[in-house]
C-alpha positions as CSV (number, residue, x, y, z in Angstrom):
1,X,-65.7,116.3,22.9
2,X,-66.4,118.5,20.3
3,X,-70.0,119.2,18.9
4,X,-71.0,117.8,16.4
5,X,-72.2,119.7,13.3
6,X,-75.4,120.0,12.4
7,X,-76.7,118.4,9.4
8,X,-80.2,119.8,7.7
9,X,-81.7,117.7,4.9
10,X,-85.1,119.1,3.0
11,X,-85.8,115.4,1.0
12,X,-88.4,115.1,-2.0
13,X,-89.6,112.7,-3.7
14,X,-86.8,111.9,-5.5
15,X,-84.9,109.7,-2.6
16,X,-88.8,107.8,-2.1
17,X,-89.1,106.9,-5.7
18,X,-85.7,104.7,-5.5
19,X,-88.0,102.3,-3.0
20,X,-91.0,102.0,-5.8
21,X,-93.1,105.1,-4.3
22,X,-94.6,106.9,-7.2
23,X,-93.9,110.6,-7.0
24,X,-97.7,111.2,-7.5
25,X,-97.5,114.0,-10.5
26,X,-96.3,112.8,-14.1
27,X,-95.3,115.0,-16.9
28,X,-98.3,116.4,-17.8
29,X,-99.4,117.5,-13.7
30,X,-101.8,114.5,-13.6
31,X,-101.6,113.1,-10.0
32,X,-102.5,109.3,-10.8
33,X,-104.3,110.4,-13.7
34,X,-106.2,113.0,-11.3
35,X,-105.8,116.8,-12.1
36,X,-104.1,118.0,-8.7
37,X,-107.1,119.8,-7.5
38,X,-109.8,117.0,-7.4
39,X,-107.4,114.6,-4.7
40,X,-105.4,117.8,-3.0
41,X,-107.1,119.9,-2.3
42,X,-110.0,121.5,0.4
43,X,-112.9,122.0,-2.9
44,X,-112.0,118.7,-4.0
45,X,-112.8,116.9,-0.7
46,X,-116.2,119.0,-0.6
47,X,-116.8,118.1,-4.2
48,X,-116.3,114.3,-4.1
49,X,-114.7,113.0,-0.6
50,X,-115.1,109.2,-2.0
51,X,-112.7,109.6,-4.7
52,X,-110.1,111.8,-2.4
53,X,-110.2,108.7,0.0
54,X,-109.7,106.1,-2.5
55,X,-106.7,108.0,-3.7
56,X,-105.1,108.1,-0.6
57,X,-105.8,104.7,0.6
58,X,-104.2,103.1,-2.7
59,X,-101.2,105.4,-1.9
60,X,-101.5,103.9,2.0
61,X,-101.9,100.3,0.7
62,X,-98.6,100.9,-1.8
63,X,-96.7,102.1,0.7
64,X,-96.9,98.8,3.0
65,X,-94.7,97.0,0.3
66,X,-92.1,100.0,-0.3
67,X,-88.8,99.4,2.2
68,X,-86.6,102.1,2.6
69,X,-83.5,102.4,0.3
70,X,-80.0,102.8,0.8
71,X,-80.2,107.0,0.8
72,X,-82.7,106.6,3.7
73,X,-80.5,104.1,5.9
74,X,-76.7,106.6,5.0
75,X,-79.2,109.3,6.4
76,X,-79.8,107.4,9.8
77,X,-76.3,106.3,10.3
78,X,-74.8,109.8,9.8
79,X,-76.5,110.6,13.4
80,X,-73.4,108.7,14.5
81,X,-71.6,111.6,13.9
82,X,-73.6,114.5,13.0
83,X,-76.4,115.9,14.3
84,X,-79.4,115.4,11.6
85,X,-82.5,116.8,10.9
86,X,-84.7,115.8,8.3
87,X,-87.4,118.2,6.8
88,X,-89.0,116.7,4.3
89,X,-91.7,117.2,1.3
90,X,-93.1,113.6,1.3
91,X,-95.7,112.0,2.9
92,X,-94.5,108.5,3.5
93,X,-92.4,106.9,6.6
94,X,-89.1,105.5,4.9
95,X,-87.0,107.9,7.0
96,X,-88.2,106.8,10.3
97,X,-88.2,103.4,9.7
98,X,-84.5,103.7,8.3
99,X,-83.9,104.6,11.8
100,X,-83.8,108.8,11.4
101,X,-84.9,110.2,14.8
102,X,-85.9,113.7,14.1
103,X,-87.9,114.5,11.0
104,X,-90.5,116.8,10.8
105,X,-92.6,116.2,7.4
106,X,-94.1,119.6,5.9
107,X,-97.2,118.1,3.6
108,X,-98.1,115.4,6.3
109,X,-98.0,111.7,7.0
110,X,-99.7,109.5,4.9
111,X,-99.8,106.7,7.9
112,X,-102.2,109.5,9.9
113,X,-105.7,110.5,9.8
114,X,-107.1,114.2,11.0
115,X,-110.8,115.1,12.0
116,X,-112.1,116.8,9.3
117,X,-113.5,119.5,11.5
118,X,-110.9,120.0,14.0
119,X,-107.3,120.0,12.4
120,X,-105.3,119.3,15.7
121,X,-106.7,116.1,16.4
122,X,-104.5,113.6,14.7
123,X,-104.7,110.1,15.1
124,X,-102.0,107.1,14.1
125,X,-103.3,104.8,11.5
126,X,-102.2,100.7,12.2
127,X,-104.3,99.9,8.6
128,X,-104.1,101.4,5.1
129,X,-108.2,102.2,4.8
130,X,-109.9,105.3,5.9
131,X,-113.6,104.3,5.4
132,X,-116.7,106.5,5.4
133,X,-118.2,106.6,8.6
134,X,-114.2,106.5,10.7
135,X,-114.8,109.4,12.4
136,X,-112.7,111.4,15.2
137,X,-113.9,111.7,19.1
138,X,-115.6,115.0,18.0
139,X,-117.7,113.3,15.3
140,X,-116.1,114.4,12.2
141,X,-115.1,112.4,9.5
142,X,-111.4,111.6,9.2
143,X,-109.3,113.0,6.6
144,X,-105.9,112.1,4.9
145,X,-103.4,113.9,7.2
146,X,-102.3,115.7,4.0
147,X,-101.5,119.3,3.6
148,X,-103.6,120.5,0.4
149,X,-103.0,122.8,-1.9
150,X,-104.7,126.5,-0.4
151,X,-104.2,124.8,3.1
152,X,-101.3,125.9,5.5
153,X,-98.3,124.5,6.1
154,X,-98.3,124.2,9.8
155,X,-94.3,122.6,10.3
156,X,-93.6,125.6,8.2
157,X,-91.7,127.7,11.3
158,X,-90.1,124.9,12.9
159,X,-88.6,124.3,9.7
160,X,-87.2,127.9,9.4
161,X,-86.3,127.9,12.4
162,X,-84.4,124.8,11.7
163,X,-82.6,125.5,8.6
164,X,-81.3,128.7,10.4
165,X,-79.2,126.4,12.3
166,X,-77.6,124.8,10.1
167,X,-74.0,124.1,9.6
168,X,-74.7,121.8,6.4
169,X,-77.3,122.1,4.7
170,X,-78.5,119.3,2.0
171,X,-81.4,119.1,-0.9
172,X,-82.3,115.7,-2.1
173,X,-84.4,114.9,-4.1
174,X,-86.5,117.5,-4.7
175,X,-86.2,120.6,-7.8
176,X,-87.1,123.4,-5.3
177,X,-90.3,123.9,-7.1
178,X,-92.7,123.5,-4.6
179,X,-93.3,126.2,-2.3
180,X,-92.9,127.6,0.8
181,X,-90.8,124.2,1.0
182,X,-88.3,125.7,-1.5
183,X,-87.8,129.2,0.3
184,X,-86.2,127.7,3.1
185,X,-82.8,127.5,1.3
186,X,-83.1,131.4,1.7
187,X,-83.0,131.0,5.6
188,X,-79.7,129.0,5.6
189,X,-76.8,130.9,7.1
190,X,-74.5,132.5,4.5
191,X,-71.7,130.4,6.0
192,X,-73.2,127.4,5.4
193,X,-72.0,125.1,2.7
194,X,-75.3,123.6,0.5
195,X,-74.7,119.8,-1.3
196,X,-77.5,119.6,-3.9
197,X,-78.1,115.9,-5.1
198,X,-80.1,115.5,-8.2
199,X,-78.7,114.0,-11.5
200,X,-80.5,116.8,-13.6
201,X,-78.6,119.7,-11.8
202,X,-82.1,121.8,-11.2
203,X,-81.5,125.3,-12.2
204,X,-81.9,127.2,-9.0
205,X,-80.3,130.8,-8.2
206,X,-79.3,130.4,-4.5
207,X,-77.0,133.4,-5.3
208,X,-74.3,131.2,-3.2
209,X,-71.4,128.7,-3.3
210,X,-73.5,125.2,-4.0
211,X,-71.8,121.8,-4.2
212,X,-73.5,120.0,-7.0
213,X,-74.0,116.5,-6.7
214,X,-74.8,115.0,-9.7
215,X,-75.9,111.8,-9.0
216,X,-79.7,110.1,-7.9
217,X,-80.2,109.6,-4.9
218,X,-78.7,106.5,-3.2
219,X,-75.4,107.4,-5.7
220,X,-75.5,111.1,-4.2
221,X,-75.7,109.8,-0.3
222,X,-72.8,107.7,-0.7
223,X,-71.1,110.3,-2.2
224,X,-72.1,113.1,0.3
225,X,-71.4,110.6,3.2
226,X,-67.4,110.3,1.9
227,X,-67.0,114.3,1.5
228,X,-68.8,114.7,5.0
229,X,-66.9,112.2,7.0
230,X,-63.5,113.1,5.2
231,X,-64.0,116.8,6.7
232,X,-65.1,115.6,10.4
């Protein structure tokens, strides 16, 4: 048998907002009517750590009624004939419960709480709430599991080292505005083909050949998925 191919996805928030999730910032920057910095960052969890909870737990408690959409599940089924990895911007689970076995999430996992002292201990959450006083084994306070603005982004070199690998290489859902997410189109091989779906065709030199797919999300996978599998 021949390999199979390897197929790199860096998702946005874009393929989440087709299952209801708010993409957090609006047109004008607001986050939930919340300027970025008060619920994302370090100085705003020292400045008022009730309000930076309450955010995240209302994004925790929407996300229990948000199923993953049809982009999500053509994402899990091409590991029946590629391999996939998914690095992706967003915070939320849809991926992995469409079934997609490797995904490594860059801004960190909404369903997870850290020690607000200690960054490495990490703890699954089975309940939307963080409450004051849930603290980890060192005594800290838990935390959203959220990288922050001025924090680092610690899946950062696994993703590199990822895209580098590549044989496809696919953006969906996402403008390439946020960095150092967006440099790692820069580490794809030269060889490599790169599909980008969005229906507003971001304006990004990649100083390459790019396939434009100009379609949202779900449209875009099911298109992607007929040029992939005609070419296996």
């Amino acid at each position: 048998m021949s390999k199979k191919k390897h197929l790199v996805i860096l998702s946005g928030a874009g393929i989440s907002a087709e299952s209801g999730i708010k993409t957090f910032r609006d047109s004008g920057g607001l986050w939930e009517g919340h300027d970025v910095m008060e619920v994302a960052s370090p100085e705003g969890w020292r400045r008022n750590r009730a309000l930076v909870q309450n955010f995240y737990n209302q994004r925790r408690k929407q996300l229990l009624d948000c199923e993953p959409n049809e982009a999500h599940t053509i994402l899990a089924e091409l590991e029946r004939d590629f391999q996939v990895s998914i690095i992706t911007q967003n915070v939320d689970d849809l991926h992995e419960r469409a079934g997609s076995t490797k995904v490594i999430h860059l801004h960190g996992e909404l369903k997870k709480a850290q020690s607000s002292l200690d960054p490495s201990l990490v703890y699954n959450l089975d309940h939307w709430e963080i409450k004051e006083g849930d603290k980890c084994e060192k005594g800290s306070q838990l935390r959203p599991h959220i990288v922050w603005f001025g924090e680092q982004v610690p899946m950062m070199e696994n993703a590199i080292e990822i895209a580098t690998t590549a044989d496809v290489f696919v953006v969906i859902g996402t403008s390439l505005q946020v960095y150092p997410a967006a440099s790692l189109v820069d580490f794809v091989p030269d060889d490599t083909l790169i599909y980008v779906i969005d229906p507003k065709n971001p304006e990004v030199n990649f100083r390459r050949k790019v396939v434009n797919i100009l379609e949202n999300a779900t449209k875009g996978m099911k298109t992607l998925e007929k040029l992939l599998k005609s070419q296996i």
